[in-house]
C-alpha positions as CSV (number, residue, x, y, z in Angstrom):
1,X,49.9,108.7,120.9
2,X,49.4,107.7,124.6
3,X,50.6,104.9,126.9
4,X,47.8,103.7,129.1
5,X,49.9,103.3,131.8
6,X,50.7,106.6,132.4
7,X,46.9,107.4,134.0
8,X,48.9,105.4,137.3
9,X,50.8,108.6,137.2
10,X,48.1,110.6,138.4
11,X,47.8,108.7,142.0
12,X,50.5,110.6,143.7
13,X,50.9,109.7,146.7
14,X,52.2,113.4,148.3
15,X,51.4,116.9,147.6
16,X,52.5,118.3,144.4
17,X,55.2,120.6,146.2
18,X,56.5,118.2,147.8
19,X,57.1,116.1,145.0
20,X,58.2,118.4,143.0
21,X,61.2,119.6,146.0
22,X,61.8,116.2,146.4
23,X,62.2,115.2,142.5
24,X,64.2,118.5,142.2
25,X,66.8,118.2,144.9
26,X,67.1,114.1,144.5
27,X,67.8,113.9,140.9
28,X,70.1,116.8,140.7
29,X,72.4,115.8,143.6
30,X,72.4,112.2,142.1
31,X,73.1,113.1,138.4
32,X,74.7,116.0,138.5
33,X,77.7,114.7,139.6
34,X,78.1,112.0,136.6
35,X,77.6,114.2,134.5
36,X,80.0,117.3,135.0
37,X,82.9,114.7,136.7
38,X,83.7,113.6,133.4
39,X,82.8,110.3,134.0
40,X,81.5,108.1,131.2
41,X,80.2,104.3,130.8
42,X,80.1,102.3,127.9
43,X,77.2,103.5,127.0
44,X,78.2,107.0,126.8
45,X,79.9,106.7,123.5
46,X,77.2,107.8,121.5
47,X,75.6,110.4,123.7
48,X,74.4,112.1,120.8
49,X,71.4,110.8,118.7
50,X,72.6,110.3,114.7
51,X,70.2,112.2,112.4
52,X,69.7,111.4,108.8
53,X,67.3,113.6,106.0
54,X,64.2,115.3,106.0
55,X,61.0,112.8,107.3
56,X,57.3,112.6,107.1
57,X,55.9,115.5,109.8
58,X,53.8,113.8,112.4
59,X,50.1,114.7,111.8
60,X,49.4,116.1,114.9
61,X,52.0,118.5,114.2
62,X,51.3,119.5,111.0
63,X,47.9,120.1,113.0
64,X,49.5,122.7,115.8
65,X,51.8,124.4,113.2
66,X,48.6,125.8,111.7
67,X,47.0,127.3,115.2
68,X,50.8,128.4,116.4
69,X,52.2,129.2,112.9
70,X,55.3,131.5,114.7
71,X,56.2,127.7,116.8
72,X,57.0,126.3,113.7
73,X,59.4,128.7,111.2
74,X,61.8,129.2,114.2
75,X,64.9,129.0,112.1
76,X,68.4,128.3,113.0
77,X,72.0,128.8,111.7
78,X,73.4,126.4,113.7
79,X,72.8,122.9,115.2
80,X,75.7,123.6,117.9
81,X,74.2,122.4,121.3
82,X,73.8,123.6,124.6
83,X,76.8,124.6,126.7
84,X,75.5,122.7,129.8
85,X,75.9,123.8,133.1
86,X,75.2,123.1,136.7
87,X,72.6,125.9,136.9
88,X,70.6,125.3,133.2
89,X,71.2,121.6,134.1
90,X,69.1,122.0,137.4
91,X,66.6,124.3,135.3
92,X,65.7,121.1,133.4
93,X,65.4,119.3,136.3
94,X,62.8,121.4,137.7
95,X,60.4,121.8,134.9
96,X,60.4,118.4,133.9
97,X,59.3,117.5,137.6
98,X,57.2,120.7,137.3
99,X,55.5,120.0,134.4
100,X,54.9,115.6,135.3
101,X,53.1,116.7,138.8
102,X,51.2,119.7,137.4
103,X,49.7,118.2,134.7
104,X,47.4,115.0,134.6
105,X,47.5,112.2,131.6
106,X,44.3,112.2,129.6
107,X,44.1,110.2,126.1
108,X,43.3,112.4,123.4
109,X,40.0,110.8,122.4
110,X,39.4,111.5,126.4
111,X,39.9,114.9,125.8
112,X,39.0,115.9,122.0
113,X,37.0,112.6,120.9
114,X,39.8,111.9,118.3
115,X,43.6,111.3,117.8
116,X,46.4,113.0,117.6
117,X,45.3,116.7,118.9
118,X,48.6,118.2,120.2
119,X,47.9,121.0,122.6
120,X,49.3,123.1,125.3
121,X,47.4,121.2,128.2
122,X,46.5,125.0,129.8
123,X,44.7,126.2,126.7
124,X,41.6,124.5,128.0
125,X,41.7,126.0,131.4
126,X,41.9,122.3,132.7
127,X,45.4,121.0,133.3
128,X,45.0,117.4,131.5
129,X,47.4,116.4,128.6
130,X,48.6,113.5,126.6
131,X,52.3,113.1,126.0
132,X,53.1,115.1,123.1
133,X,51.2,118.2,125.7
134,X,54.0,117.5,128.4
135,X,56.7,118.5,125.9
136,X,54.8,121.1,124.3
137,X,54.7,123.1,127.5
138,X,58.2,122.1,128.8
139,X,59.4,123.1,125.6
140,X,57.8,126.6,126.2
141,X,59.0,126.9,129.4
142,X,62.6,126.0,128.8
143,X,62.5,129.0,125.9
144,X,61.1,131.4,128.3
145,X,63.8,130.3,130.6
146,X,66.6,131.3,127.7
147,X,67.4,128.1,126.3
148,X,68.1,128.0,122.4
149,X,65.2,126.9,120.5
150,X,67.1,124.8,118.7
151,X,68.2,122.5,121.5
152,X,64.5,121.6,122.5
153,X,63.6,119.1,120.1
154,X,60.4,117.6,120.0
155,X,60.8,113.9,119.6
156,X,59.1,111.0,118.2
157,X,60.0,107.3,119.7
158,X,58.3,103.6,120.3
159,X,57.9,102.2,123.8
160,X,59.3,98.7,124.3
161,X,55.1,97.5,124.2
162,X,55.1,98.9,120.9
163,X,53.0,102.0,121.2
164,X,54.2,105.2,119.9
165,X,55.5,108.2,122.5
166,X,56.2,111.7,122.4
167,X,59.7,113.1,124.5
168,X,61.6,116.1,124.4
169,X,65.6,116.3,123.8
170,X,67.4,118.5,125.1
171,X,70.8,119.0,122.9
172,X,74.0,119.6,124.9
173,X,77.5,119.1,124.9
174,X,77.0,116.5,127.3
175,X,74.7,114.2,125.2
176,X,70.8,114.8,124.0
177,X,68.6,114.2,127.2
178,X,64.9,113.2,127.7
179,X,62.3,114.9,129.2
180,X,59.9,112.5,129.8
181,X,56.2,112.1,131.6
182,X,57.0,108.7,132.5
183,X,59.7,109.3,134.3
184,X,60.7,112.1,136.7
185,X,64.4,111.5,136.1
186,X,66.2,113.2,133.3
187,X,68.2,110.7,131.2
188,X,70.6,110.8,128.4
189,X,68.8,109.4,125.3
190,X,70.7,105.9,125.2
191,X,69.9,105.0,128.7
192,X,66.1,105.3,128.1
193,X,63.8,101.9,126.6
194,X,62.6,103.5,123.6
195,X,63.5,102.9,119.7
196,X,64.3,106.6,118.4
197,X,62.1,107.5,115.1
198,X,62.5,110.4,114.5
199,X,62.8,114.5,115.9
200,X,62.2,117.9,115.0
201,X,65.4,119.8,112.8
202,X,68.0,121.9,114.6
203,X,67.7,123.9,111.5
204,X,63.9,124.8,111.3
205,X,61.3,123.5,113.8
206,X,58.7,122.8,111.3
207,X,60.4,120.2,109.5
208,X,61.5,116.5,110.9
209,X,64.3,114.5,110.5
210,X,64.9,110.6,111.4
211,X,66.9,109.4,113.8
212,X,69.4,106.3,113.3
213,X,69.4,104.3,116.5
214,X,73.1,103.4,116.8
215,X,72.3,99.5,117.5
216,X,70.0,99.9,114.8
217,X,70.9,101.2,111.5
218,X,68.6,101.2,109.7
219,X,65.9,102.4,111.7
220,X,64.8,105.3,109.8
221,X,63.7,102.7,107.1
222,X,60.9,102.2,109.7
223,X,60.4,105.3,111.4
224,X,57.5,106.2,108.8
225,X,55.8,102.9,108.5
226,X,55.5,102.6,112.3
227,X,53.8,105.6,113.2
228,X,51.5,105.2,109.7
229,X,53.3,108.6,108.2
């Protein structure tokens, strides 16, 4: 699951600290104030993503949940979202930008000689990863930081060129946001390019759910077919 574009990613043009102050301090000055001024746009009426039942499991998943067992029976009571605020807000920031300059894209047949391998992009000692490895470690790093595991959703989506993707949500009271490798900014999930398949559950994080794009009903009839699960 990798967009060959993303390898233009890895000519940056300044130093990674740089970048990453830059990225930080740019995109929460400019987003920050939408967001807690109470301002909405047409748009915003369905900042949350619409789930439906239990889907197929990605295979790659199925995959990691046998090396990280404990990753995937984290179990929650609840699916109540993030209470977002200006400090955990700026915490996402950073470790998206963090996470997009510290790491480089590498296909996983570049890496592993086959598909599908989802990995932390450290375990190797070489910092290379393919998308679904970008949320895998933000996704870490945002637990460690004290964020509910159940508002750090591993996601499943298809890029406008077709080609399947791997994003992270971010569940809040706000609207579910994407952490993406593509793209420094943090969005909320309907102002992004990509056809929602289908997520992790709120409830356990070994189990999957589809996801009803709200122009799109009945996307979750093709969630499975289009990623061949």
């Amino acid at each position: 699951m990798y967009n060959k574009t993303a390898h233009k990613k890895s000519a940056r043009g300044t130093t990674a600290k740089h970048k990453l102050a830059t990225a930080t301090l740019l995109l929460t000055l400019t987003v920050l104030v939408t967001i807690f001024s109470g301002t909405t746009t047409s748009q915003a009426a369905q900042p949350w993503m619409q789930t439906e039942g239990r889907t197929t499991q990605p295979v790659g998943h199925y995959d990691f949940c046998k090396q990280y067992k404990k990753e995937c029976s984290q179990t929650s009571r609840t699916e109540a979202p993030l209470q977002l605020t200006k400090d955990l807000w700026a915490k996402i920031i950073q470790v998206n930008a963090q996470v997009n300059t510290a790491i480089l894209p590498r296909t996983d047949m570049e890496m592993w000689g086959k598909e599908e391998v989802w990995s932390y992009p450290t375990q190797s000692g070489i910092q290379y990863g393919d998308c679904e490895d970008y949320v895998l470690l933000k996704r870490r790093m945002l637990i460690n930081a004290g964020f509910p595991v159940n508002t750090l959703l591993i996601t499943v989506v298809r890029q406008q060129n077709g080609e399947g993707h791997a994003v992270l949500t971010v569940r809040t009271d706000r609207g579910d946001f994407i952490l993406d490798n593509l793209e420094d900014s943090v969005k909320i999930w309907n102002q992004t390019s990509y056809t929602y398949l289908k997520r992790q559950s709120a409830r356990h994080s070994g189990q999957w759910v589809d996801i009803r794009h709200a122009p799109e009903l009945l996307i979750s009839s093709i969630a499975t077919s289009a990623l061949g699960n």
